[in-house]
C-alpha positions as CSV (number, residue, x, y, z in Angstrom):
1,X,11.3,-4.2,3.9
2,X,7.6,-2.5,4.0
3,X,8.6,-0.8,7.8
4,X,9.4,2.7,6.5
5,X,6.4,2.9,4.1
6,X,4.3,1.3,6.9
7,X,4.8,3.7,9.2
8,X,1.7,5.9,10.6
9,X,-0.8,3.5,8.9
10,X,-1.7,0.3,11.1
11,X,-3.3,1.4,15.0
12,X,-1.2,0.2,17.9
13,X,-3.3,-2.3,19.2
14,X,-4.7,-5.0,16.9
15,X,-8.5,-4.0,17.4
16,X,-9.4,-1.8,15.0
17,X,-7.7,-3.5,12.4
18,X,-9.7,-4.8,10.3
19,X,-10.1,-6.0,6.6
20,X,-10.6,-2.3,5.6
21,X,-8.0,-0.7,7.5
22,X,-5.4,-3.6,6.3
23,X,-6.7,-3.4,2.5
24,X,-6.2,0.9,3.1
25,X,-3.0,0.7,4.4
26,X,-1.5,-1.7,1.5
27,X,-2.9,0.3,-0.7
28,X,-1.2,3.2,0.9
29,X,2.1,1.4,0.8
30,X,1.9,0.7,-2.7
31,X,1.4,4.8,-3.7
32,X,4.3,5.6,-0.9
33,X,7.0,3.4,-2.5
34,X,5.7,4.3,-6.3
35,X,5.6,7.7,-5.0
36,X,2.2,9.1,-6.7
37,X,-1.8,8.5,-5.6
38,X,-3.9,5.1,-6.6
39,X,-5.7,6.4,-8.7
40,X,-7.5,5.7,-12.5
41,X,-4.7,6.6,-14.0
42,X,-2.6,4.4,-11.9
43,X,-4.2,1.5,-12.5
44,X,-4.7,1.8,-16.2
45,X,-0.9,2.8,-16.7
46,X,1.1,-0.5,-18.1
47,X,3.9,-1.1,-16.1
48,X,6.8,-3.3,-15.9
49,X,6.3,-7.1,-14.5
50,X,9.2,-8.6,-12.6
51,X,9.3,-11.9,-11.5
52,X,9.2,-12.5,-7.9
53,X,11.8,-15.1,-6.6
């Protein structure tokens, strides 16, 4: 489901990735599917809940 916004962000082999790189690249996911930057803004912008099944 994540694959096509993952793409690019996680190295190839798994050293390297660490906490950082992991919390980045979620991070990085979220912006890609909402399609704008994290940013203040972002954050303090209510959105809609939905409830996860």
């Amino acid at each position: 489901m994540f694959e096509p916004y993952a793409y690019g962000l996680f190295p190839d082999s798994d050293e390297g990735r660490g906490d950082e790189v992991s919390a980045n690249a979620c991070l990085t996911i979220v912006g890609r599917m909402t399609g704008r930057f994290l940013d203040d803004d972002w954050f303090r912008t209510a959105g809609t809940l939905f409830p996860l099944p």
